[in-house]
C-alpha positions as CSV (number, residue, x, y, z in Angstrom):
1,X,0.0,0.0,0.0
2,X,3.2,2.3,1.0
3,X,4.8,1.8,-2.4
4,X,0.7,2.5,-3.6
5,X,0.7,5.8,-2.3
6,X,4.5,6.6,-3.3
7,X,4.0,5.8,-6.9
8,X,0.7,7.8,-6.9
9,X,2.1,10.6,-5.0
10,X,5.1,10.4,-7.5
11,X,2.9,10.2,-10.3
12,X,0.7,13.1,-9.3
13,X,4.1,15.4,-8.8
14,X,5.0,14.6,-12.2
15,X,1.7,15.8,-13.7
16,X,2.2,18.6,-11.5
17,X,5.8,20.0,-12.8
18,X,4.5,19.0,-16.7
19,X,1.5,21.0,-16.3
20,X,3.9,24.2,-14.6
21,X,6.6,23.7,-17.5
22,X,3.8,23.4,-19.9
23,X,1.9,26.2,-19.1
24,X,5.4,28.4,-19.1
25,X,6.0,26.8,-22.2
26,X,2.8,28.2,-23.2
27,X,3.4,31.8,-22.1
28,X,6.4,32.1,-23.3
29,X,5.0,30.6,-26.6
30,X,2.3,33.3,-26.2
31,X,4.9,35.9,-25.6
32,X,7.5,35.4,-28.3
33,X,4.3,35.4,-31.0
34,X,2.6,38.6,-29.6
35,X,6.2,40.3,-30.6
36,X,6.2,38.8,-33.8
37,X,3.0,39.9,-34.6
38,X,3.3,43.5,-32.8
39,X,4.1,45.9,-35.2
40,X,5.9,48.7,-33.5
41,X,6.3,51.0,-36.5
42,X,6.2,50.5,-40.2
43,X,9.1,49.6,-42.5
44,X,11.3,52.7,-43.7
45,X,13.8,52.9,-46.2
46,X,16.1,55.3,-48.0
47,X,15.2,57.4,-50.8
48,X,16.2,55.9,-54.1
49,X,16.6,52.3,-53.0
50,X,15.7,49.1,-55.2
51,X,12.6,46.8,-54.3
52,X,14.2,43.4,-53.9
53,X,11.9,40.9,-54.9
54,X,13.3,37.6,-53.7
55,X,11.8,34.6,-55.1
56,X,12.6,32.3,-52.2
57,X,8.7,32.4,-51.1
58,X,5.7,30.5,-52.1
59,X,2.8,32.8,-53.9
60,X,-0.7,32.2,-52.6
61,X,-4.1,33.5,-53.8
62,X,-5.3,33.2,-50.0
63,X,-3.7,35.9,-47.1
64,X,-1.5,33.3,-45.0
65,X,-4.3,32.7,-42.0
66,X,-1.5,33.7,-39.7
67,X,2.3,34.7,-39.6
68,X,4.4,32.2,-37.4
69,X,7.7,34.0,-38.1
70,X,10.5,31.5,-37.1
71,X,8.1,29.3,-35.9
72,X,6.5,28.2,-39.3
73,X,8.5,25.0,-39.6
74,X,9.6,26.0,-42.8
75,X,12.1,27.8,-44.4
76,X,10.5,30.0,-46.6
77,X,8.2,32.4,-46.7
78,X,4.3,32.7,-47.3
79,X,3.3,35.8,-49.8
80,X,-0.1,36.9,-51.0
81,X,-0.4,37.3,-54.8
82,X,-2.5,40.3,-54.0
83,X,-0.3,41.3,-51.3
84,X,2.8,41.2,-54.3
85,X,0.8,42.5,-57.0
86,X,-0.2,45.5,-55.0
87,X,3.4,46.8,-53.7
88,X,5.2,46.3,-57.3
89,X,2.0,48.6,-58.3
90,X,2.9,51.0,-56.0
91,X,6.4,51.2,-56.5
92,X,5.8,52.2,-59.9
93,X,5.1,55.7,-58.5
94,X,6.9,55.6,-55.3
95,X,9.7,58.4,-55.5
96,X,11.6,56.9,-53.4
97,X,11.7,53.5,-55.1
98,X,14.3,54.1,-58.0
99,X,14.4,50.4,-59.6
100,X,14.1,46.5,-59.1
101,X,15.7,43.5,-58.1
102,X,14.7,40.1,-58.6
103,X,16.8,37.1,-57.6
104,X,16.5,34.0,-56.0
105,X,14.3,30.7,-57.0
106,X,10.5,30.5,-56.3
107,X,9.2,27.6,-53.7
108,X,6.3,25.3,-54.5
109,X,4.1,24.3,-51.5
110,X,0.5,23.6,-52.0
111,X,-1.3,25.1,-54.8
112,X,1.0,28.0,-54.5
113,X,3.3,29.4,-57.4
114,X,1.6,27.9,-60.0
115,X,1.7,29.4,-63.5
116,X,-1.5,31.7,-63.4
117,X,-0.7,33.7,-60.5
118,X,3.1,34.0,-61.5
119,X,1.6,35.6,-64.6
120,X,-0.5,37.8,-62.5
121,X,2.8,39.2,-60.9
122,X,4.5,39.5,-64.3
123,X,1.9,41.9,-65.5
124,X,2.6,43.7,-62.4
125,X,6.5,43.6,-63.1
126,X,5.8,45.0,-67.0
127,X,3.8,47.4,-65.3
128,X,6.6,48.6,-63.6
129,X,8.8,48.5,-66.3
130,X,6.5,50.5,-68.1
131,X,7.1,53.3,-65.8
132,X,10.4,54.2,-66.4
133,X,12.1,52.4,-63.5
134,X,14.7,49.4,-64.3
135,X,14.7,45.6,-63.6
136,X,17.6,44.0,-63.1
137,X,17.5,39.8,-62.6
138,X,20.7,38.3,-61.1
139,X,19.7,34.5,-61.7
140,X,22.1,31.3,-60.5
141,X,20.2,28.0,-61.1
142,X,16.6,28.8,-61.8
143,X,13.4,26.5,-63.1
144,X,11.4,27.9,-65.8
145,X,8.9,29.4,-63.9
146,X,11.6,31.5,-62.4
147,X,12.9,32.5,-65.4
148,X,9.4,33.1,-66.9
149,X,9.3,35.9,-64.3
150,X,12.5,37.4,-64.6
151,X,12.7,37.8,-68.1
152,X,10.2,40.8,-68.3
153,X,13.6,42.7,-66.8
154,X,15.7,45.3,-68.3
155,X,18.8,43.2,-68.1
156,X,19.3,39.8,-67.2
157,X,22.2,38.5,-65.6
158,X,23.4,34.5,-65.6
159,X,25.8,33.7,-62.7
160,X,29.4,32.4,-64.8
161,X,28.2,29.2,-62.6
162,X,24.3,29.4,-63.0
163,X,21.8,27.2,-64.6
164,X,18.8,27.7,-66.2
165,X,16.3,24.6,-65.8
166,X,13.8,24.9,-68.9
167,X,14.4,21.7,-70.4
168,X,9.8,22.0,-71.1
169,X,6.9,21.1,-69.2
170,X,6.1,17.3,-68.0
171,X,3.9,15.2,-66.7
172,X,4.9,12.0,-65.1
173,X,1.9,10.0,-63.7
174,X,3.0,7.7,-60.5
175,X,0.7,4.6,-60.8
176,X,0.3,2.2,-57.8
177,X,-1.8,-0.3,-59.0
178,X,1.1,-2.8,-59.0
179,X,1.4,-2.1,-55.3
180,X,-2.2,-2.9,-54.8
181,X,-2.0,-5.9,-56.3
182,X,1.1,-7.1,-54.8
183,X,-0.4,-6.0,-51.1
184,X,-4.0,-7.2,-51.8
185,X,-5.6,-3.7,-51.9
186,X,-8.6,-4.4,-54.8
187,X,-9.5,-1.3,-56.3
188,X,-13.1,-0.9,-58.4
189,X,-13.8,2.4,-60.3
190,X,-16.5,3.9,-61.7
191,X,-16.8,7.0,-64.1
192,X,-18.4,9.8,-66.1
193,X,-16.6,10.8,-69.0
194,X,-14.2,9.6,-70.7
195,X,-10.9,11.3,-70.1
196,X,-11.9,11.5,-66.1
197,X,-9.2,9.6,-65.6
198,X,-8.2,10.6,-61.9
199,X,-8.7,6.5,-61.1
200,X,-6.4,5.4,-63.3
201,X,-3.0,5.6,-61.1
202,X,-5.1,3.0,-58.9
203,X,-5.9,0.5,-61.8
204,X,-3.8,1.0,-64.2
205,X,0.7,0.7,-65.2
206,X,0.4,2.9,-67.1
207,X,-1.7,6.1,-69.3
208,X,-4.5,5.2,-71.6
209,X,-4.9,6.7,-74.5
210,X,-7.2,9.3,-73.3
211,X,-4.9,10.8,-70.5
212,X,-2.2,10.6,-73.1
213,X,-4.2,12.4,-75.4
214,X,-5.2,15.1,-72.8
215,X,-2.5,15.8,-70.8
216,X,0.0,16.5,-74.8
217,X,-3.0,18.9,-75.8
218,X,-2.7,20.9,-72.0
219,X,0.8,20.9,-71.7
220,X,1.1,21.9,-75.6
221,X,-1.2,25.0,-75.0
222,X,0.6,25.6,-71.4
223,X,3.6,25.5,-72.8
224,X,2.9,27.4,-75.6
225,X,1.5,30.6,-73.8
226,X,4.8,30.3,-71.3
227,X,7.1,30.7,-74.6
228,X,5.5,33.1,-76.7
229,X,5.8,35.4,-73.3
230,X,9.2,34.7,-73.5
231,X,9.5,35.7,-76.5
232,X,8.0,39.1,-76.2
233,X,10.1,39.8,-73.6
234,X,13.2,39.1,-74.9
235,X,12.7,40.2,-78.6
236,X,13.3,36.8,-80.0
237,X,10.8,34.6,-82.0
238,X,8.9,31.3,-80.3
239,X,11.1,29.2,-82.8
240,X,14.2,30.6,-81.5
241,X,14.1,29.9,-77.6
242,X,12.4,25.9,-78.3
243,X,15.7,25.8,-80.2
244,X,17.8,26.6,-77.7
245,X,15.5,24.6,-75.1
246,X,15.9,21.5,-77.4
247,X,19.4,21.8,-77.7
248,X,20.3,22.5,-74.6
249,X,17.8,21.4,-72.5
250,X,20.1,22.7,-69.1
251,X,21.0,25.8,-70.4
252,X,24.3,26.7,-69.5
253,X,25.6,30.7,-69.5
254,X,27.5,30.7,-72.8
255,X,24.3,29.0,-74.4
256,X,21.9,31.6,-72.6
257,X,23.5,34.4,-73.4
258,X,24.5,33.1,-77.1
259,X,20.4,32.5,-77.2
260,X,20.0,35.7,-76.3
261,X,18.1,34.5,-72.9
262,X,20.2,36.2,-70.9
263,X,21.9,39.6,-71.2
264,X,25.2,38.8,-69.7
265,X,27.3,37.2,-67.2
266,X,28.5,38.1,-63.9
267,X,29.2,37.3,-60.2
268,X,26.7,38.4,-57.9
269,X,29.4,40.6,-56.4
270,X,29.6,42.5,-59.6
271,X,25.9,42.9,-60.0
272,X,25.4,44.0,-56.5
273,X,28.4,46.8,-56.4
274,X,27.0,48.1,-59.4
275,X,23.5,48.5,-57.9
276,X,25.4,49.9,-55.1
277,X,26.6,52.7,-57.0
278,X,23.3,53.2,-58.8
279,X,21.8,53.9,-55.4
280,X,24.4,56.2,-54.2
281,X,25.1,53.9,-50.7
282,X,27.9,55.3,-48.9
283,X,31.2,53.5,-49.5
284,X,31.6,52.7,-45.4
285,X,27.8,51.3,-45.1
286,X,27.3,47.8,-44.4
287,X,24.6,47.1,-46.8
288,X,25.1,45.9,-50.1
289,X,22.7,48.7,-51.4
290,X,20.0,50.7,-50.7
291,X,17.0,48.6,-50.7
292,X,13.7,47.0,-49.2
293,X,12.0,44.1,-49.9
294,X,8.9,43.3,-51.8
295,X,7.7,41.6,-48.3
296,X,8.3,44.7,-46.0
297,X,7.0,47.2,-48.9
298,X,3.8,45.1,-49.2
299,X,3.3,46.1,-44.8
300,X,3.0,49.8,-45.3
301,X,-0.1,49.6,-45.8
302,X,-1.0,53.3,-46.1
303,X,1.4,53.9,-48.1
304,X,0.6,51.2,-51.1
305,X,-3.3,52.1,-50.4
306,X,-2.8,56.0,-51.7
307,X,0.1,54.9,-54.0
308,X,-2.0,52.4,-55.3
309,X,-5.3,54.2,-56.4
310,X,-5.0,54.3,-60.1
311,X,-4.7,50.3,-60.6
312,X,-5.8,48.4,-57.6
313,X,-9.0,50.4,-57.1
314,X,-10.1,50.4,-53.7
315,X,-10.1,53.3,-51.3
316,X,-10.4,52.5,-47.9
317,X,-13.8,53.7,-46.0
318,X,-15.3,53.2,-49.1
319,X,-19.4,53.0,-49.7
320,X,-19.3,49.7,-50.4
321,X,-17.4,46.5,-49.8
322,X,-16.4,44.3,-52.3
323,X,-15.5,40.0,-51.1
324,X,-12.7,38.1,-52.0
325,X,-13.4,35.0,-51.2
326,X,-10.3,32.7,-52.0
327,X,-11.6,29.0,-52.7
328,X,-7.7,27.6,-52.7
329,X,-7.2,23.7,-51.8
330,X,-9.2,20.3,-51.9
331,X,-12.9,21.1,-51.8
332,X,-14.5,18.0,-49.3
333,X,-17.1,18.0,-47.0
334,X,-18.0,19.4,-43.8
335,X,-15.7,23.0,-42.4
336,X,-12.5,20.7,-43.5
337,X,-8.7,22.1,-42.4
338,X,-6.5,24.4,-43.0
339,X,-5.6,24.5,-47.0
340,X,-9.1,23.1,-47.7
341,X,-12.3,24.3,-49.1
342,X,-14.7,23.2,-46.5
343,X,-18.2,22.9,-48.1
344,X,-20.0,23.8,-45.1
345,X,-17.5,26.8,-44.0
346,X,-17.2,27.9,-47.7
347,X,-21.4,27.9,-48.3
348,X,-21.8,29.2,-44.5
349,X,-19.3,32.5,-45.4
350,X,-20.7,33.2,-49.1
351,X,-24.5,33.2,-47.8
352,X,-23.5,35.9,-45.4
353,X,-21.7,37.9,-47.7
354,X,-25.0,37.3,-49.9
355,X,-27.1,38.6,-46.9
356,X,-24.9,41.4,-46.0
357,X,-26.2,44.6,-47.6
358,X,-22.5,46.2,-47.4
359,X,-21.1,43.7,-49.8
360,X,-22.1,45.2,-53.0
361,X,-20.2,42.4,-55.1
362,X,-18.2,38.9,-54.8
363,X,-15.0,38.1,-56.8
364,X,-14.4,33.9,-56.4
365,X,-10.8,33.4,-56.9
366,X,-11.0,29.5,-57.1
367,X,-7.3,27.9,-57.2
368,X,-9.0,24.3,-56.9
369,X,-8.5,20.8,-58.3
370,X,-12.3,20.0,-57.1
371,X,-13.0,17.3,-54.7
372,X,-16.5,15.8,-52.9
373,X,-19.5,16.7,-55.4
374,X,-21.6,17.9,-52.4
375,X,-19.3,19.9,-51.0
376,X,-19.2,21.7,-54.5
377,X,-22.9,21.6,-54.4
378,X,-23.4,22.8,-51.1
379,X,-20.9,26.0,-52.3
380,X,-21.8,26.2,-55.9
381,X,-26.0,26.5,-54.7
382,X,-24.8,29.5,-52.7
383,X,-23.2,31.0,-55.6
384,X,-26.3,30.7,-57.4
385,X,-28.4,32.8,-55.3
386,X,-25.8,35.3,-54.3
387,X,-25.7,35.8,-57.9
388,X,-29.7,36.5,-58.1
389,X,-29.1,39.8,-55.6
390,X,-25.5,40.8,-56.1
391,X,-22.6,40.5,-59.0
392,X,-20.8,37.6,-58.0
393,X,-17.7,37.1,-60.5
394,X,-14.9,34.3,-61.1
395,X,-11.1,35.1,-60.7
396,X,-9.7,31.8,-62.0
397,X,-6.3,30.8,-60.6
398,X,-3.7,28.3,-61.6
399,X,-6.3,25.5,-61.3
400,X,-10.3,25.7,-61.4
401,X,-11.0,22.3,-62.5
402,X,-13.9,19.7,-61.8
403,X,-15.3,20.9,-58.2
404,X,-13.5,23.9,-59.1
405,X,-15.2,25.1,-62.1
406,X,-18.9,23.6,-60.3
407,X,-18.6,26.3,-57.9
408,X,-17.7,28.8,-60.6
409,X,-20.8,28.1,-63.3
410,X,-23.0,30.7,-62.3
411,X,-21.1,33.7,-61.8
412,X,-21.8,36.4,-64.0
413,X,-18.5,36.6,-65.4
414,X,-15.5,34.3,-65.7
415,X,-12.1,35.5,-65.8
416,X,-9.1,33.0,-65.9
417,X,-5.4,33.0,-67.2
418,X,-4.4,31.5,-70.7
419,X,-1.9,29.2,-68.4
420,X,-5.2,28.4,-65.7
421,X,-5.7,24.3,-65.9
422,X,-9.6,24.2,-66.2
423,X,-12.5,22.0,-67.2
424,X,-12.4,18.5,-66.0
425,X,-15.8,18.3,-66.1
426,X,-16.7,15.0,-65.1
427,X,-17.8,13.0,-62.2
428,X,-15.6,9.5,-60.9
429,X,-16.2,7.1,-57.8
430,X,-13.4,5.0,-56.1
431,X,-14.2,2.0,-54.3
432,X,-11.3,0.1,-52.2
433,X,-11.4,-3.1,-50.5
434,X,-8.7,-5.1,-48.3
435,X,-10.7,-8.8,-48.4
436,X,-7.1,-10.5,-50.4
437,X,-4.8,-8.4,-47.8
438,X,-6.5,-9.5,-45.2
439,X,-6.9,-13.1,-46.1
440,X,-3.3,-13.4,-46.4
441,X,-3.1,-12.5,-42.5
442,X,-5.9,-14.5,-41.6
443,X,-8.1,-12.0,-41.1
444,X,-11.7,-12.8,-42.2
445,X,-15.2,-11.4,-42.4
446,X,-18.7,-12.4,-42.0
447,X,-22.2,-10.1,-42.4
448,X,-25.6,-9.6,-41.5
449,X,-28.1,-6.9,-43.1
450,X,-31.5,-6.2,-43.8
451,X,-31.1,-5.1,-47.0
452,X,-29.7,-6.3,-50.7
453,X,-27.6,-3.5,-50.3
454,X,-27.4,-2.7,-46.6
455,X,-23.4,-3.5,-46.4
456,X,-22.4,-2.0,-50.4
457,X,-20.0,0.3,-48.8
458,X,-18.4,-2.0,-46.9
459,X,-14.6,-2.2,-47.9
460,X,-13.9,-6.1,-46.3
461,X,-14.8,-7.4,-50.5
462,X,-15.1,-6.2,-53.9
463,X,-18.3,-4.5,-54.9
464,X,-20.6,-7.0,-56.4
465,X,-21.7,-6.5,-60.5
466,X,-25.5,-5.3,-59.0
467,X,-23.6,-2.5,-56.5
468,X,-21.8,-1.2,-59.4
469,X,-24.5,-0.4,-61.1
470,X,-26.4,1.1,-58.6
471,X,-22.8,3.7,-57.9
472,X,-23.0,4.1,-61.8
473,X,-26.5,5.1,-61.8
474,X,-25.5,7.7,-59.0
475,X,-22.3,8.8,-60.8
476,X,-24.5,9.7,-64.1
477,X,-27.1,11.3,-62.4
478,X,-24.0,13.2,-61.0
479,X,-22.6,14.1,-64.2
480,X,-25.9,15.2,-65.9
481,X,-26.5,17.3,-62.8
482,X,-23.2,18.6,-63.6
483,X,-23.8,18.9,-67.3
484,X,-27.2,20.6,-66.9
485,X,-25.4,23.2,-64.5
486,X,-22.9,24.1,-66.7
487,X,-25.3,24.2,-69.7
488,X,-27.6,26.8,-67.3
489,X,-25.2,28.9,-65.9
490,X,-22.9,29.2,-69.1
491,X,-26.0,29.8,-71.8
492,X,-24.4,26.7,-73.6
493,X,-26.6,24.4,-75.1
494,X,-26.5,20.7,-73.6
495,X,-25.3,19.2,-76.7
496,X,-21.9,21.4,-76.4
497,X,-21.2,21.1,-72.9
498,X,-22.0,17.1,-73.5
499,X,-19.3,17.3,-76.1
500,X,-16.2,19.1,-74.2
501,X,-16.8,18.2,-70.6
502,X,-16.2,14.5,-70.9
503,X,-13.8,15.0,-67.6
504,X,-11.3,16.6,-69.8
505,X,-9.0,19.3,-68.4
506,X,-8.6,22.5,-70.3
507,X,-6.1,25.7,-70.6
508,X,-7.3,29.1,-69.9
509,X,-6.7,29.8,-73.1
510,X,-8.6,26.8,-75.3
511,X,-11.8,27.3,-72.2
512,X,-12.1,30.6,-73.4
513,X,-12.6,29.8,-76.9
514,X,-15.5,27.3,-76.0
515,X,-17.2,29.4,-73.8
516,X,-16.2,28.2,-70.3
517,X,-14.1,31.2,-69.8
518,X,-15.2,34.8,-70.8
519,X,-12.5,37.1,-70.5
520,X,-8.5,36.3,-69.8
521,X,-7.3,38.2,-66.8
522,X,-6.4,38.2,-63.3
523,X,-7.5,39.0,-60.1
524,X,-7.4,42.6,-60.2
525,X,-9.3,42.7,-63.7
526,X,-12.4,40.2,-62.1
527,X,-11.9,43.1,-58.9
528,X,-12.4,46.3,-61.6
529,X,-15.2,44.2,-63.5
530,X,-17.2,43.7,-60.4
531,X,-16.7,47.0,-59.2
532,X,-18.2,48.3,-62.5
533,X,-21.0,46.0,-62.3
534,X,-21.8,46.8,-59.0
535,X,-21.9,50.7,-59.5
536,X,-19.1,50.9,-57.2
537,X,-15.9,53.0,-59.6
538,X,-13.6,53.6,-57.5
539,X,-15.1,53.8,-54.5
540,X,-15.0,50.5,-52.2
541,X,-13.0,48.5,-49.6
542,X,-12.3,45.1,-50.1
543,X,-12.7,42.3,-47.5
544,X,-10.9,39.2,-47.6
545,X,-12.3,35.0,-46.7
546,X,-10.5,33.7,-45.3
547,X,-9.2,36.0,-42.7
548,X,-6.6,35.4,-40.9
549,X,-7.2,33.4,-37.3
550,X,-7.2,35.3,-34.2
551,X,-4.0,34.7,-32.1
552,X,-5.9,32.2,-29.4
553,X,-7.4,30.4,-32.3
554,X,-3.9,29.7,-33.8
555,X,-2.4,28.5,-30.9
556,X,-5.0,26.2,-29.9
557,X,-3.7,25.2,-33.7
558,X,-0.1,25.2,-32.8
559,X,1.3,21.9,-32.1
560,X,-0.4,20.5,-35.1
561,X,0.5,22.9,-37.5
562,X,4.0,23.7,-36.3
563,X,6.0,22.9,-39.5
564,X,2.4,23.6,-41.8
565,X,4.4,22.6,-44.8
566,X,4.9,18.6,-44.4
567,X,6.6,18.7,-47.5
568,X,9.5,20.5,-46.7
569,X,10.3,18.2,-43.4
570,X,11.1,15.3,-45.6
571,X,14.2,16.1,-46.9
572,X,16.1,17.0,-50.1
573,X,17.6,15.2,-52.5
574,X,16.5,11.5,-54.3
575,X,14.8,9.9,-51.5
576,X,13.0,13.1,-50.5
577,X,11.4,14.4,-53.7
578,X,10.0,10.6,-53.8
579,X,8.7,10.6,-50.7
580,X,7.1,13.8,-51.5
581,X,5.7,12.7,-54.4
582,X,4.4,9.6,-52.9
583,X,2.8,12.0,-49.8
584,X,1.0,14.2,-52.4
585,X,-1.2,11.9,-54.3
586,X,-1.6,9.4,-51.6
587,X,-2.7,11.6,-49.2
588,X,-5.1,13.7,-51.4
589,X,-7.8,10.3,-50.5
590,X,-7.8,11.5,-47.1
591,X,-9.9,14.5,-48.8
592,X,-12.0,12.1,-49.9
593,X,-14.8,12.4,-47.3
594,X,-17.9,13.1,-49.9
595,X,-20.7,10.7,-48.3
596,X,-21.7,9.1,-51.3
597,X,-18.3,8.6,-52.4
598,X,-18.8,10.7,-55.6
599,X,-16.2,13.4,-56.8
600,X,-15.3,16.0,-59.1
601,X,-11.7,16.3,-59.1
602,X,-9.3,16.4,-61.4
603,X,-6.7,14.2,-62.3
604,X,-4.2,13.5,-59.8
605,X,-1.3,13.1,-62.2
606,X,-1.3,16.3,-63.7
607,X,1.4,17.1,-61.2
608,X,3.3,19.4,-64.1
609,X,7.2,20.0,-63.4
């Protein structure tokens, strides 16, 4: 009984100092965030400095729902397209901003980076070309989509070491149904249209012919619009930079420069004395040069706003509000996490922006793949009537596919890039079962029900040839559902949208000549176009969904979302971009919460690199 009480007493002391060093833990947790998220005074610089736009950053539609500084987890930053968009604007006219500097290589996390919003911010960078002020590009080993934004500068500069990684776009499907079959993991699949081919990895070695013939025509047209930019920028024909791609391939500096991609070579030391000189720094200073960065311009808020009028057309204390609601992730069912479009959440938010007399107007930036059918009914019903009592328009990102383009068929207007991955209208179901896996262990199953089809979703067997059917029947009701709403929303007639949904994915460029796109353009075009339709000019405020969390809210978040990024904690190198590769597409299923086990989503091996 002694040792009882001892051990309990022991026990109860232990609890005792983990709940103290916890709760200090906590403070000083709650301490260390408060300063990072206290801003003391804005950002100053020194007249005639460069804006330094540093790559090294992953560019989402959606505000980041809160700043964790060093305590992110990863080693990058988080920037707003809106947020980058809006200060390279403003610099434009910013006395004190004499000129540009890009460098460094953009990070992929997410949906982030992708090829529509990087040609958002390239418009912005022309824009500030445009005005007088100089870009210079110092690149060292850079992908294309780095490249594709620094070539809009005034010179570009190739380190005598650098590297320039625009061998083309690809595609490279991973398929796991030889896995399944060697583990036992039976895999049934049942469609709408005939390039929805988002089951195939499961079933199939390798692409059908459909996929195949898909995935050639989106690339093609992707690809296409990213080298006829190129060439605009750098004064050469399309012809002559696929040459130098071809032959090359890695493009080394001699090639680049002899291809006219680059300007010159140079050391980064060379580059950064002679923006040193340009911006007048004193020869004793420690800086390398007058500057500020594109992240720390973006904060001075009041700044940008008066700077900013003539473009970005908001005016704070405006008559009227005008919602951005950003639809970036998954779509699935129910509020869903962080990085998701919760059905629910998403439906709950635009009926009260519907209901609030304030909001004059709705832009839907939707940078989705799709996901549960319901969930995209659940949003795409609340952009129906929001559009019968206010103008609700569509700011298409880098991806508005399946789910993604259900939630965007009845805006009034449809704006997307010529590089936005669209369409994929089409409906799939995936049904999994473990009965040979867990045979092989000795595991076994037996039923009861009251019903032929009481135990269909069970996953201990193989659906029978009856339960198919009654999931196809579902799935085609699905699709026509689909069809019809496209067909209502778009003025198409049936017989068109019959003939290029089909689950096949589109460019921004080929949706706008068959009608699922209106106009191509970015988010601040779908902002002016609303603003115009809702009688506003220039007179509005805009509010932003989601916003970020308040500061008790993201703690109560913390030890689950302290390294956010799970991609970056897996290492570099072979072994790491496998496993990352393997971690995207296997855990997009845990999205996959639609009750009826229907979705809309496009192809998971449209992964393009």
């Amino acid at each position: 009984m002694k040792n009882f009480f001892t051990s309990l007493l022991g026990a109860f002391a232990a609890m005792v100092i983990f709940s103290v060093g916890a709760s200090l833990l906590f403070v000083g947790i709650l301490g260390a965030i408060i300063a990072l998220n206290t801003e003391t005074k804005d950002p100053s610089f020194e007249r005639g400095s460069y804006l330094v736009f540093d790559l090294a950053s992953n560019i989402t539609d959606a505000p980041p729902l809160i700043d964790f500084g060093p305590f992110g987890g990863a080693n990058h930053a988080t920037l707003q397209l809106r947020s980058v968009t809006r200060a390279i604007r403003a610099a434009k006219t910013d006395d004190r901003i004499s000129g540009l500097v890009i460098t460094g290589s953009l990070v992929q996390a997410g949906y982030g980076s992708g090829l529509a919003a990087l040609k958002e911010v390239r418009a912005a960078l022309m824009d500030f070309k445009a005005g007088g002020k100089p870009i210079t590009a110092y690149l060292e080993s850079v992908s294309t989509k780095d490249y594709y934004l620094a070539s809009v500068a005034s010179e570009m500069v190739l380190d005598p070491y650098g590297l320039i990684l625009m061998p083309g776009l690809a595609s490279e499907p991973m398929f796991f149904a030889g896995m399944f079959e060697k583990y036992g993991i039976g895999v049934q699949v049942s469609r709408a249209g005939k390039y929805k081919s988002f089951g195939e990895p499961f079933t199939r070695k390798d692409m059908s012919r459909e996929s195949r013939e898909e995935t050639e025509k989106l690339l093609g047209d992707l690809w296409g619009s990213i080298v006829a930019d190129l060439a605009e920028a750098r004064g050469l024909t399309p012809e002559a930079i696929q040459a130098v791609v071809d032959a090359e391939g890695l493009i080394r500096p001699e090639a680049a420069k002899l291809g006219k991609l680059v300007d010159r070579i140079a050391y980064r030391d060379q580059v950064i004395a002679e923006i040193r000189a340009k911006t007048g720094a004193a020869a004793g200073e420690k800086i390398a040069f007058k500057q500020i960065s594109v992240a720390s311009y973006a904060k001075i808020s009041k700044d940008v706003a008066d700077l900013v009028k003539p473009r970005d057309v908001s005016t704070p204390g405006g008559r009227g509000r005008i919602a951005i609601v950003y639809a970036e992730g998954d779509i699935v069912d129910g509020d869903g996490d962080i990085g998701d479009v919760g059905g629910i959440k998403f439906a709950r938010e635009i009926r009260r922006l519907r209901q609030d007399a304030n909001v004059k107007a709705i832009v839907l930036r939707v940078n989705s793949p799709g996901g549960s059918a319901s969930a995209s009914e659940n949003i795409g019903r609340e952009v129906q009537l929001a559009q019968k009592s206010k103008p609700v328009i569509v700011s298409m990102g880098s991806y508005a596919a399946s789910g993604g383009y259900w939630i965007s068929a009845y805006a009034d207007r449809i704006f997307a890039e010529a590089t936005t991955v669209t369409g994929s209208i089409g409906v799939f179901g995936l049904q999994f079962d473990v009965q040979k896996l867990a045979n092989n262990v000795g595991i076994t199953f037996d039923s009861v029900k009251t019903g032929r089809y009481a135990d269909m979703l069970t996953i201990s067997r193989p659906k029978t040839d009856a339960e198919l059917e009654v999931t196809q029947r579902m799935i085609d009701w699905t699709y026509g559902e689909f069809l019809r709403k496209v067909s209502e929303g778009r003025n198409l007639s049936p017989a068109v949208v019959a003939e290029i949904a089909q689950g096949r994915v589109w460019s921004g460029l080929e949706a706008k000549k068959l009608g699922l796109v209106d106009e191509l353009g970015g988010l601040d075009s779908a902002v002016q176009f609303a603003a115009e339709k809702a009688g506003l000019g220039r007179n509005f405020r805009i509010v932003e969904f989601p916003q970020k969390k308040e500061l008790a809210e993201a703690l109560a978040e913390l030890m689950d979302k302290f390294a956010p990024d799970a991609q970056a904690r897996v290492g570099a190198g072979l072994v790491g971009e496998v496993t990352r590769r393997f971690q995207k597409e296997i855990s997009a299923l845990k999205n996959f919460n639609d009750p009826r086990g229907i979705y809309a989503r496009m192809p998971l091996e449209l992964a393009i690199r």
